[in-house]
C-alpha positions as CSV (number, residue, x, y, z in Angstrom):
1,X,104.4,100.5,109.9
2,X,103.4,100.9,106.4
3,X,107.2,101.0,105.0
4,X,107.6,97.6,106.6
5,X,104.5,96.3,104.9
6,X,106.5,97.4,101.6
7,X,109.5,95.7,102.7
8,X,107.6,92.6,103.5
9,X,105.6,92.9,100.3
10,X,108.2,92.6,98.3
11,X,110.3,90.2,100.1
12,X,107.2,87.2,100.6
13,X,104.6,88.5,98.0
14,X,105.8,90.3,94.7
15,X,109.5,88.7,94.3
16,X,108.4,85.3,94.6
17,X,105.8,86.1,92.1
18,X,108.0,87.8,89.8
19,X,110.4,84.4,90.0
20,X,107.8,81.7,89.9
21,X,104.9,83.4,87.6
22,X,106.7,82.9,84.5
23,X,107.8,79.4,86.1
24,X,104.3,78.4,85.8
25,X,103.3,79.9,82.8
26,X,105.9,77.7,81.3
27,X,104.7,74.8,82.8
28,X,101.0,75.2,82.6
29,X,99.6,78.4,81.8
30,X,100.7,78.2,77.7
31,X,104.6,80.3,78.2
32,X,105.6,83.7,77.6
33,X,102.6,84.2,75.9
34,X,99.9,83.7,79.4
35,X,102.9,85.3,81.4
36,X,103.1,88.7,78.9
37,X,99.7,89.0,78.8
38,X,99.6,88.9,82.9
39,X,102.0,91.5,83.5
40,X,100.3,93.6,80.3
41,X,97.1,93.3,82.7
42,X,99.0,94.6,85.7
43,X,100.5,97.8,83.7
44,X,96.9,98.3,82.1
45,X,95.7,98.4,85.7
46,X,98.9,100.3,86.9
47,X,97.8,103.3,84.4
48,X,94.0,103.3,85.2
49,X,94.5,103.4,88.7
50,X,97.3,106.5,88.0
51,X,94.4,107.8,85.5
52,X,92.1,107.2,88.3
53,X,93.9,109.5,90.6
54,X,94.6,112.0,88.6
55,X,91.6,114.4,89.1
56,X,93.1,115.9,92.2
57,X,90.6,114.4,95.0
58,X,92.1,112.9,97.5
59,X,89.8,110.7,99.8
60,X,89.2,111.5,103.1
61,X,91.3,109.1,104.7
62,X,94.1,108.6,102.4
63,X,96.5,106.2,104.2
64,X,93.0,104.0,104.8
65,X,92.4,103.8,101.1
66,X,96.1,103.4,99.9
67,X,96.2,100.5,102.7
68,X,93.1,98.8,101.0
69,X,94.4,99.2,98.4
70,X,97.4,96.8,99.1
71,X,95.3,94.4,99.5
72,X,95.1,93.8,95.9
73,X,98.4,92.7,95.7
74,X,97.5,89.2,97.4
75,X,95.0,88.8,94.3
76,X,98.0,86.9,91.1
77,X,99.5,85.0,93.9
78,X,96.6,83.8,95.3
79,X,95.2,83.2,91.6
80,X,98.1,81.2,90.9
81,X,98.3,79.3,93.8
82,X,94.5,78.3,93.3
83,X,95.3,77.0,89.7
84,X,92.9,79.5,88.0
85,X,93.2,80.0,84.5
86,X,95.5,82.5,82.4
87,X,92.9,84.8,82.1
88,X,91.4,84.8,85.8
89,X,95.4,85.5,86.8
90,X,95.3,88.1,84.3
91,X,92.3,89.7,86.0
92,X,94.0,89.8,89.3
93,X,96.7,91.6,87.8
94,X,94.6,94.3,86.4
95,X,93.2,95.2,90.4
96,X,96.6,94.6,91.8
97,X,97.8,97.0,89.2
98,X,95.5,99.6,89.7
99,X,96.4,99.0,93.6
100,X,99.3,99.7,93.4
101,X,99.0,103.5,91.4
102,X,96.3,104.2,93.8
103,X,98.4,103.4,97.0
104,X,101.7,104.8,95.7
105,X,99.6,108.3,94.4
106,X,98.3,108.6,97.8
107,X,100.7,107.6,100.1
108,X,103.4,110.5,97.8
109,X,100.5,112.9,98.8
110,X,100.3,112.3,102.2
111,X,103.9,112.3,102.9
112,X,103.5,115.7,100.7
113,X,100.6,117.4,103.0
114,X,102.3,115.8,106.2
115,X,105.9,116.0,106.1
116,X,108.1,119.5,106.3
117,X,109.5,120.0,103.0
118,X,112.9,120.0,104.4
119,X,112.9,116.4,105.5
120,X,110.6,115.2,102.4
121,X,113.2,114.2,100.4
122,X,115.3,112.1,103.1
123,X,112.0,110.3,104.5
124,X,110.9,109.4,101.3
125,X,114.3,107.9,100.5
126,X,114.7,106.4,104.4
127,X,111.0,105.0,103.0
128,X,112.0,103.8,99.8
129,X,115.0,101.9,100.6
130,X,113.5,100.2,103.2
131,X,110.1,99.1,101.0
132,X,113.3,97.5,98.6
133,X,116.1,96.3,101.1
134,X,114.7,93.3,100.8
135,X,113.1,92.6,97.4
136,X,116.5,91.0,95.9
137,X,117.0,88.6,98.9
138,X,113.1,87.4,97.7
139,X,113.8,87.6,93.9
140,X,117.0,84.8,95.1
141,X,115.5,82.8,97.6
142,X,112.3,82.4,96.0
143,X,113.3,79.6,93.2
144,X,115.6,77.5,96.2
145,X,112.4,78.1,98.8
146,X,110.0,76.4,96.2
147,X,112.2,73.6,95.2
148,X,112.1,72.6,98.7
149,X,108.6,73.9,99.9
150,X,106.7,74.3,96.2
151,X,105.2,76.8,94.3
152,X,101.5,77.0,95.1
153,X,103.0,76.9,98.8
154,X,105.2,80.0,98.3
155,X,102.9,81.7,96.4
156,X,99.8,81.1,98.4
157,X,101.9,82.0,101.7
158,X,103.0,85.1,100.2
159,X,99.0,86.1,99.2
160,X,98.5,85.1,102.8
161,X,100.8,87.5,103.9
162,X,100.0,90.3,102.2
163,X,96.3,90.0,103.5
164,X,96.9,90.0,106.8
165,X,99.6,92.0,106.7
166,X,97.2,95.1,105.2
167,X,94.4,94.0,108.3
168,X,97.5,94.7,110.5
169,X,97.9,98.5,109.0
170,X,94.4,98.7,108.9
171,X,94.4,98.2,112.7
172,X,96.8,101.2,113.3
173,X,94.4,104.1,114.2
174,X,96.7,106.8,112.8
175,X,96.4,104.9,109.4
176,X,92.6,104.7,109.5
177,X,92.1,107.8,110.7
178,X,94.6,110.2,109.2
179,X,92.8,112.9,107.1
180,X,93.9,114.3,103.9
181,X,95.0,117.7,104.0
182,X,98.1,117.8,106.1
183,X,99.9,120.3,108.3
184,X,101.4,122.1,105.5
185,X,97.9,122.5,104.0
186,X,96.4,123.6,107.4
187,X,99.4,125.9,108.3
188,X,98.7,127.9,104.6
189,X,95.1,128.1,106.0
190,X,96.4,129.8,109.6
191,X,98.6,132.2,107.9
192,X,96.3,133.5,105.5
């Protein structure tokens, strides 16, 4: 479930932001300028949320966090679609940044506590190529898709999207509910 959030994510949400953001910084946000300082936010937030996670907690429910998490992710697209200013886009950056250190850290963990380490490495990559698969068909499709539908229409579908596609996850009970500290973790604990 949550690897076809990813795949969705970054087919609808994050390619067509990636294509059009700098579209409209060009066009009204000031240029490179507004769009450098946007994506400078999202890397600022990026590391805090990494810095954030680095103490070595882990919350209690993990994979309900990481998914809340995603939800920042809706936040530049939506702020562009609404016509907010540079700065208010920037700020949405920043938490969709942060986001998105917060629910990759924690999702790497669980798959770490939960999965046997002799399949880690080829679920992780099953995981990974499938978040991607579809991110260049989005980076392409998303200049064509505005011309015809818009920009604030793309954009604000894609923020759309990637809200209800976390209340979706969110309604999966093993992704609510999951603890942290998985079967390798608890099978240390037996042994010992």
């Amino acid at each position: 479930m949550t690897t076809l959030q990813f795949t969705l994510f970054n087919l609808l949400v994050w390619a067509p932001f990636l294509v059009l953001g700098p579209v409209v910084a060009e066009e009204r946000l000031g240029g490179a300028g507004a769009w450098g300082l946007v994506m400078a936010c999202y890397g600022a937030g990026a590391v805090c949320g990494g810095l954030a996670m680095m103490g070595g907690r882990v919350p209690r429910r993990p994979l309900l966090v990481a998914t809340v998490a995603t939800f920042g992710w809706a936040l530049p697209s939506a702020a562009i679609a609404a016509g907010l200013s540079p700065a208010a886009i920037a700020g949405a950056a920043l938490v969709a940044g942060a986001g998105s250190a917060v629910c990759g850290t924690l999702y790497a963990t669980t798959n770490q506590q939960y999965l046997p380490a002799g399949v880690l490495a080829r679920i992780t990559s099953l995981t990974t190529v499938g978040a991607f698969v579809l991110g260049p068909v989005g980076l392409a499709a998303a200049g064509p898709v505005a011309s015809v539908a818009g920009v604030t229409a793309v954009l604000g579908f894609g923020a759309v999207w990637q809200a209800i596609a976390g209340f979706v996850v969110l309604a999966v009970p093993d992704v609510r509910n999951l603890p942290a500290g998985g079967a390798r973790e608890r099978s240390a604990e037996y042994s010992s």
